[in-house]
C-alpha positions in Angstrom: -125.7 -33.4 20.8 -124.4 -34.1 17.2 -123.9 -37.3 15.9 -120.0 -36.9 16.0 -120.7 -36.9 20.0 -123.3 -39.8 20.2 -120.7 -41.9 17.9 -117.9 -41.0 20.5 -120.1 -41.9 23.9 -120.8 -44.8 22.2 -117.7 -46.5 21.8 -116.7 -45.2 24.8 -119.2 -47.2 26.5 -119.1 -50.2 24.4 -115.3 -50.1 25.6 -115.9 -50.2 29.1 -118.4 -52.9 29.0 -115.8 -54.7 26.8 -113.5 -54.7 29.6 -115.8 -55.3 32.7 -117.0 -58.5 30.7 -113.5 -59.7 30.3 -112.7 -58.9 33.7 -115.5 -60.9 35.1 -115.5 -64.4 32.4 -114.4 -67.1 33.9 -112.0 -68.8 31.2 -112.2 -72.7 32.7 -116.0 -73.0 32.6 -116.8 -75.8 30.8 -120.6 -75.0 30.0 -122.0 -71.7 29.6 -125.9 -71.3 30.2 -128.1 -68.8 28.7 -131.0 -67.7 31.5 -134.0 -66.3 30.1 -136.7 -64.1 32.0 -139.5 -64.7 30.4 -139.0 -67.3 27.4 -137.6 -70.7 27.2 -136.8 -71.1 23.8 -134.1 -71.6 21.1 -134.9 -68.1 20.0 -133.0 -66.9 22.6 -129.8 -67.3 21.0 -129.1 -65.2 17.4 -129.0 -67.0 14.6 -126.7 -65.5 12.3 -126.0 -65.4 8.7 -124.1 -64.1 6.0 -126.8 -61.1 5.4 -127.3 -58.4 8.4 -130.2 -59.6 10.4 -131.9 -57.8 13.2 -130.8 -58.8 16.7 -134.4 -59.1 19.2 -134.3 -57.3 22.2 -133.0 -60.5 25.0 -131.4 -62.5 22.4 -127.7 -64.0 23.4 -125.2 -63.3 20.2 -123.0 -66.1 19.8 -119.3 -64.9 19.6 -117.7 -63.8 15.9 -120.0 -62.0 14.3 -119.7 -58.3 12.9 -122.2 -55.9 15.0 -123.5 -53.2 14.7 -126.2 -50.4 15.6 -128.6 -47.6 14.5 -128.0 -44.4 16.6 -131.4 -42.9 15.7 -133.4 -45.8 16.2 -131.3 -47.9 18.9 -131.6 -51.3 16.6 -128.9 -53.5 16.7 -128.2 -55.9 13.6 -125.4 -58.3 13.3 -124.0 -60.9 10.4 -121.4 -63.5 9.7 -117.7 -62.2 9.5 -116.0 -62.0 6.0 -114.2 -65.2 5.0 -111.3 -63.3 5.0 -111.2 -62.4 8.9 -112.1 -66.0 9.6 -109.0 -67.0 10.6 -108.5 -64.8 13.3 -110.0 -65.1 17.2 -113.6 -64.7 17.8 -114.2 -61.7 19.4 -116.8 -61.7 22.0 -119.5 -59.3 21.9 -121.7 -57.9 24.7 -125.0 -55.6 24.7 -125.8 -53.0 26.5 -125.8 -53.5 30.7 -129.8 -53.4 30.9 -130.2 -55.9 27.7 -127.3 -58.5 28.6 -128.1 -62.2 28.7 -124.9 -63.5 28.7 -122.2 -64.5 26.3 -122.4 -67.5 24.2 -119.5 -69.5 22.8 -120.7 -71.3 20.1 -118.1 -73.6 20.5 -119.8 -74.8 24.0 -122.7 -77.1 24.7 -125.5 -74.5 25.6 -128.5 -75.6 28.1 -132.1 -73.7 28.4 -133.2 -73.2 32.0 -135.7 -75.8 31.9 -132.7 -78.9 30.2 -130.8 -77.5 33.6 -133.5 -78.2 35.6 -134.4 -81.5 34.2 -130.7 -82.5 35.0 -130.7 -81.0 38.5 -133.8 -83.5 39.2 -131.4 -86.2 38.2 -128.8 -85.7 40.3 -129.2 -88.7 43.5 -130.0 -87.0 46.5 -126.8 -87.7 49.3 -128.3 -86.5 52.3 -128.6 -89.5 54.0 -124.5 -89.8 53.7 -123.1 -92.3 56.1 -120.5 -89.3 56.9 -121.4 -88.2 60.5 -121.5 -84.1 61.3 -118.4 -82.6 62.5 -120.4 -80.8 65.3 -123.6 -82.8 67.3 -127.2 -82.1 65.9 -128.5 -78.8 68.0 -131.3 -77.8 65.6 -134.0 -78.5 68.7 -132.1 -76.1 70.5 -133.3 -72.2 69.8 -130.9 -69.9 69.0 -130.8 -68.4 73.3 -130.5 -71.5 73.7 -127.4 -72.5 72.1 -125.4 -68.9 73.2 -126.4 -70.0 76.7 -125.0 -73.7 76.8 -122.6 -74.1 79.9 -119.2 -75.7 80.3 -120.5 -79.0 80.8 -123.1 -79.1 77.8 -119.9 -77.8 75.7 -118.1 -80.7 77.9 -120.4 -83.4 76.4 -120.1 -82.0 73.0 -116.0 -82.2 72.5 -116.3 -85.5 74.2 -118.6 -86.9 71.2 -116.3 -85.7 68.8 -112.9 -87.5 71.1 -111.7 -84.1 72.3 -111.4 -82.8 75.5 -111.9 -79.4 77.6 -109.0 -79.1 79.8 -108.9 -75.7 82.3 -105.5 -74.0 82.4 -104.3 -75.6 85.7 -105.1 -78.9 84.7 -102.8 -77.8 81.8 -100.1 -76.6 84.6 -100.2 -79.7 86.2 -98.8 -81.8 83.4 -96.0 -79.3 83.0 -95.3 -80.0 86.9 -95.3 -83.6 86.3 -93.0 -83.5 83.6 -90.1 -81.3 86.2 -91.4 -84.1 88.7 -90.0 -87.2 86.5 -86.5 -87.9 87.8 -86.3 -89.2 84.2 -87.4 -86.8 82.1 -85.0 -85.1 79.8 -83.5 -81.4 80.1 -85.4 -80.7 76.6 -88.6 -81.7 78.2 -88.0 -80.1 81.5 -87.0 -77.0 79.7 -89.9 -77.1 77.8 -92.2 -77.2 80.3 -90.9 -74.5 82.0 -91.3 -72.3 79.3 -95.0 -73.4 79.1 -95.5 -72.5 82.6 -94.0 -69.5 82.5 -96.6 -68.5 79.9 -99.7 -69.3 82.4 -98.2 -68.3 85.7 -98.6 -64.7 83.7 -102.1 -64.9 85.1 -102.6 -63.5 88.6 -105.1 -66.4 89.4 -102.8 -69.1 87.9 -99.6 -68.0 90.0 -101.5 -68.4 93.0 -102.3 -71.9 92.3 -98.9 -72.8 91.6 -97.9 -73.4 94.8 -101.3 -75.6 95.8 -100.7 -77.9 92.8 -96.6 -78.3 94.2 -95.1 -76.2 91.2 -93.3 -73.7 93.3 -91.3 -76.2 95.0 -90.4 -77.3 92.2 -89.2 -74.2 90.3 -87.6 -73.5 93.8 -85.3 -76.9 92.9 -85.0 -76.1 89.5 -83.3 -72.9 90.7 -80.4 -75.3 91.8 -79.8 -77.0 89.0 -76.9 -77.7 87.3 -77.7 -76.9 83.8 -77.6 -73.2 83.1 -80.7 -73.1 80.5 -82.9 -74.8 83.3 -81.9 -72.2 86.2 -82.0 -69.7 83.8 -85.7 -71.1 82.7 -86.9 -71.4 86.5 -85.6 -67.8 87.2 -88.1 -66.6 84.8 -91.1 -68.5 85.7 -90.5 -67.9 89.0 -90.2 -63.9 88.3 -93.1 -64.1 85.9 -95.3 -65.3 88.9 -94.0 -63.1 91.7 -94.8 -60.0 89.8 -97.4 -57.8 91.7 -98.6 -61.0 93.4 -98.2 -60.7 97.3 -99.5 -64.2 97.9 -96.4 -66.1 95.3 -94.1 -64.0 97.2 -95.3 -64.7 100.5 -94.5 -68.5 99.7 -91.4 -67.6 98.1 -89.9 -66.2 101.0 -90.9 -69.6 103.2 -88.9 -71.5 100.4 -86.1 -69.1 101.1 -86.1 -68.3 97.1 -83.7 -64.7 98.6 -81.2 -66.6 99.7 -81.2 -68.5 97.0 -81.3 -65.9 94.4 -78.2 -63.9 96.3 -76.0 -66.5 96.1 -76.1 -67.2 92.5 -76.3 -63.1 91.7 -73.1 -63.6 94.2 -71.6 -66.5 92.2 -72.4 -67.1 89.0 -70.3 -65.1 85.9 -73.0 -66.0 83.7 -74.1 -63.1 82.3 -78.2 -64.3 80.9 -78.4 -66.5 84.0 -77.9 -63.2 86.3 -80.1 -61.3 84.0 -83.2 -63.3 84.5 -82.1 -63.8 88.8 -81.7 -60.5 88.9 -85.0 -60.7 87.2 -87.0 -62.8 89.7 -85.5 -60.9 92.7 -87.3 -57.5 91.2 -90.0 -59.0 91.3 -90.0 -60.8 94.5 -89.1 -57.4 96.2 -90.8 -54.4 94.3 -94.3 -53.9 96.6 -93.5 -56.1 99.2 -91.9 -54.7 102.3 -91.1 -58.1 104.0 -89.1 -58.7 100.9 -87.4 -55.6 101.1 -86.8 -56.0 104.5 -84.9 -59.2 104.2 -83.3 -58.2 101.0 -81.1 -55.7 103.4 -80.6 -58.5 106.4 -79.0 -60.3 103.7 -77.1 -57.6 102.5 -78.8 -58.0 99.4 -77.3 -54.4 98.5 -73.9 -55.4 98.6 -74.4 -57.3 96.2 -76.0 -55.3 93.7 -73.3 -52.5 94.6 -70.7 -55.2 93.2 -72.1 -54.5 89.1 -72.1 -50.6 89.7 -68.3 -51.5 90.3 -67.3 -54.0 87.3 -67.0 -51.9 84.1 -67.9 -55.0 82.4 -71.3 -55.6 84.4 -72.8 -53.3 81.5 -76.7 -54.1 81.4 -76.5 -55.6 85.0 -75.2 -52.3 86.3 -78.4 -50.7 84.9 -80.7 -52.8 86.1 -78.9 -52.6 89.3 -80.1 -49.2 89.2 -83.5 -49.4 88.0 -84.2 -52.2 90.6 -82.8 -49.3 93.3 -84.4 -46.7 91.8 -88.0 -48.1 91.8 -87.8 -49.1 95.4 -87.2 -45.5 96.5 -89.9 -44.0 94.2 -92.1 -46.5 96.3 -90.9 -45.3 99.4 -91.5 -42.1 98.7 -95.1 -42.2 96.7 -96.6 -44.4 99.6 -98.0 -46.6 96.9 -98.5 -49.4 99.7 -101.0 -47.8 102.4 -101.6 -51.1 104.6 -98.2 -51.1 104.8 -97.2 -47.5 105.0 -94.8 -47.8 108.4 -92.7 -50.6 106.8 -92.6 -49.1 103.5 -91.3 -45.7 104.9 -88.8 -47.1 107.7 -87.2 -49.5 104.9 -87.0 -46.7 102.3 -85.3 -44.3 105.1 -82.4 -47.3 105.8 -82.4 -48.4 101.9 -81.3 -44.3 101.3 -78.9 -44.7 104.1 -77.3 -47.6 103.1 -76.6 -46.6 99.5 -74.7 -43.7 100.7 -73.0 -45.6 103.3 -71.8 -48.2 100.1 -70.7 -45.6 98.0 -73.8 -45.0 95.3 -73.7 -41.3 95.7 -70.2 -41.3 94.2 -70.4 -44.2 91.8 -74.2 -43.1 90.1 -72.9 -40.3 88.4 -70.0 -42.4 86.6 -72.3 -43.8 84.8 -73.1 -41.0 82.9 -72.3 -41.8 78.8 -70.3 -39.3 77.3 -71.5 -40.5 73.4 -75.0 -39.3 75.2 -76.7 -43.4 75.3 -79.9 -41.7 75.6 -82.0 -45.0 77.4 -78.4 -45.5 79.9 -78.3 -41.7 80.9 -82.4 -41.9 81.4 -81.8 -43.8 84.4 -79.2 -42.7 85.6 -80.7 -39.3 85.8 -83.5 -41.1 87.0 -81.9 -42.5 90.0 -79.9 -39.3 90.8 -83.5 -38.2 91.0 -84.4 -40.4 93.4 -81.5 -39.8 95.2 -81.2 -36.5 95.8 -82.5 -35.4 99.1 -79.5 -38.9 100.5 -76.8 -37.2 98.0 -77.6 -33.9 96.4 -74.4 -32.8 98.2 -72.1 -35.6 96.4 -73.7 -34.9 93.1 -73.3 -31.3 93.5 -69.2 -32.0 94.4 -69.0 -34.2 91.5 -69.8 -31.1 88.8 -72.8 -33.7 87.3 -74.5 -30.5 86.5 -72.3 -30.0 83.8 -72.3 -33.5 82.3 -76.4 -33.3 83.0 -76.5 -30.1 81.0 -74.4 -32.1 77.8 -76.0 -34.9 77.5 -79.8 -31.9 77.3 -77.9 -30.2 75.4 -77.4 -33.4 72.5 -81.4 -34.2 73.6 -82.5 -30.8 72.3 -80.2 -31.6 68.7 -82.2 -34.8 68.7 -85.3 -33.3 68.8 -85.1 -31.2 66.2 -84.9 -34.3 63.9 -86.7 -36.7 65.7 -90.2 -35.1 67.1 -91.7 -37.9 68.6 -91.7 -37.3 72.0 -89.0 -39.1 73.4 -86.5 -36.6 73.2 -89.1 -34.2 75.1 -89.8 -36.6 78.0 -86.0 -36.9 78.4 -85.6 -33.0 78.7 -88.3 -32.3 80.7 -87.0 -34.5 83.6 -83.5 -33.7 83.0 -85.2 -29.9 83.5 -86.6 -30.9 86.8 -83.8 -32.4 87.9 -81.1 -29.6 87.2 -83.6 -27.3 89.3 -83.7 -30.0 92.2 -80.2 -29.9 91.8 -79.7 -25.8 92.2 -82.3 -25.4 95.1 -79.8 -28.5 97.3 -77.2 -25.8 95.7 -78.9 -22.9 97.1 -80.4 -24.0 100.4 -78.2 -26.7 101.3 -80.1 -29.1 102.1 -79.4 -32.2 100.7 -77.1 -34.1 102.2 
């Protein structure tokens, strides 16, 4: 390599080590130490002066001075700057990687290792501080012995510090307190509904609600006068019912479907309804008894009343869904121990919606401007439908509107390829041949 090269790789290197040291410096230390390895001595620091002297291998260069270094022979020398450049900012200057002590200022107080240690030593020692320990002393403990304390140890501990451990029903049971207090505001009450709505979540927790006497509570709430509150019991009541055949065992003794009827009947309150209509899903989706007296109270009727209004909108659709699940039950079997019910209910439930007109009103509510999540389900409950009113569909030309609204899918999907749009036109697929083979055989009803 010539020495036009070396001199190139040089300053490329001295560059880069230029930056990395700025990089790293932190500006606001006060004191800047120089750490020998082997020597504790002022010689560690250059002492520089007007003439070029030779810079030992270790030594710290004090910022300012004018470096520089033999390529053949790898010494370093370094000197005082002109008087003329004295006016402008120190530079800093830093040695190779493997030689670097450290930078020195000599503007800053500099300390050998041994003046650090000599002031460490006279530092008072503060571990016998008055302060106590956030946590209590476990160093007798071993490690397996500390990751196997139980709830009381961990009890004991919170209880030295003023804390408590409280379990999630104990929790529950100040909520129910709160809705017990023929004082307590409608803020508070609603709060604490919202906080038990949160809990009941939990399968184990719903079934205590009714031991600790939240249900009946919720039940009243369901009464009350101020919309937020019925609105707010609606959902913790729905939130615990879910999937949980012991809350709606008890909900049916409270008579909660009666309840939830009249105000679905009633109320114009379009979020009150939503989260009723809510809590009666839940109460009724895989649990035949429920079902059962959902149609002794003509419970069908009354969801037959927002497939009517043009201005039921999202209660229309959930209408639907709520109908359209309970037949896909009834026909996967889902329920084995309670097979018989499940099958005799679902064979009245079909015959009852064509007997109420769904057959006739389902299609209608099929959007033209192809709202892809409304015409989902409707498709979906056609689906479901079919075997009750493949014959009503088939008069009502929905093949056509079935095949626009694919038809606007496919368009869809040719921008958007995420999968949706496939999903959509698959079942839309399945359903148009469903729809052909009640065409061809005849017979659907």
């Amino acid at each position: 390599m010539n020495l036009s090269k070396r001199f190139a790789l040089l300053v490329v290197v001295v560059l880069f080590l230029g930056v990395f040291a700025s990089e790293t410096e932190d500006e606001d230390v006060g004191i800047d130490v120089a750490l020998p390895e082997e020597e504790d001595d002022a010689n560690e620091i250059f002492q520089p002066s007007s003439d070029w002297k030779t810079i030992q291998p270790g030594q710290a260069i004090p910022a300012g001075l004018h470096v520089r270094m033999d390529l053949q022979t790898g010494k370093k020398e370094a000197k005082l700057l002109e008087e003329e450049s004295s006016e402008k900012p120190d530079e800093e200057v830093i040695l190779p990687r493997d030689q670097r002590r450290g930078i020195i200022n000599k503007n800053r107080k500099v300390f050998t290792k041994k003046e650090l240690a000599d002031m460490l030593a006279k530092i008072p020692d503060d571990s016998d501080s008055s302060i106590p320990p956030a946590l209590p002393d476990l160093s007798d403990k071993t490690t397996a012995n500390r990751s196997n304390l139980t709830a009381n140890d961990v009890e004991s501990m919170l209880k030295t510090m003023g804390l408590s451990m409280r379990s999630e029903v104990e929790i529950m049971m100040t909520h129910i307190e709160t809705l017990a207090e023929a004082t307590a505001s409608n803020e508070a009450r609603l709060n604490a509904l919202n906080e038990l709505e949160f809990y009941v979540h939990q399968i184990d927790n719903a079934r205590d609600l009714n031991a600790i006497g939240g249900l009946v509570l919720i039940v009243r709430c369901l009464n009350d006068t101020d919309a937020k509150i019925k609105s707010a019991a609606a959902l913790v009541l729905g939130a615990a019912a879910q999937s949980n055949s012991a809350v709606q065992a008890d909900c049916l003794e409270y008579e909660v479907m009666q309840l939830l009827l009249k105000e679905l009947n009633c109320s114009d309150d379009v979020t009150v309804n939503r989260r009723f209509l809510f809590a009666l899903s839940s109460l009724v989706r895989q649990y035949p008894p429920a079902l059962a007296q959902f149609l002794q109270r003509n419970g069908l009727q009354t969801l037959t009343k927002y497939l009517t209004r043009a201005e039921s909108g999202v209660l229309s659709l959930k209408s639907l869904t709520l109908v359209t699940d309970l037949l896909v039950e009834q026909r996967s079997g889902a329920d084995e121990t309670s097979s018989r019910i499940t099958s005799s209910t679902g064979i009245r439930l079909l015959e009852m919606l064509r007997t109420q007109g769904w057959c006739q009103l389902t299609p209608k509510l099929l959007h033209r401007e192809n709202d892809a999540d409304r015409n989902e389900k409707v498709i979906q409950a056609m689906d479901a439908m079919i075997q009750g009113c493949g014959g009503e569909f088939i008069a009502a030309d929905v093949t056509e509107q079935v095949e626009e609204a694919m038809e606007k899918w496919k368009a869809a999907l040719e921008q958007n390829d995420d999968g949706y749009y496939e999903t959509l036109i698959d079942m839309t697929t399945q359903f148009l041949n469903k729809l052909k083979h009640c065409e061809k055989t005849g017979l659907c009803a």
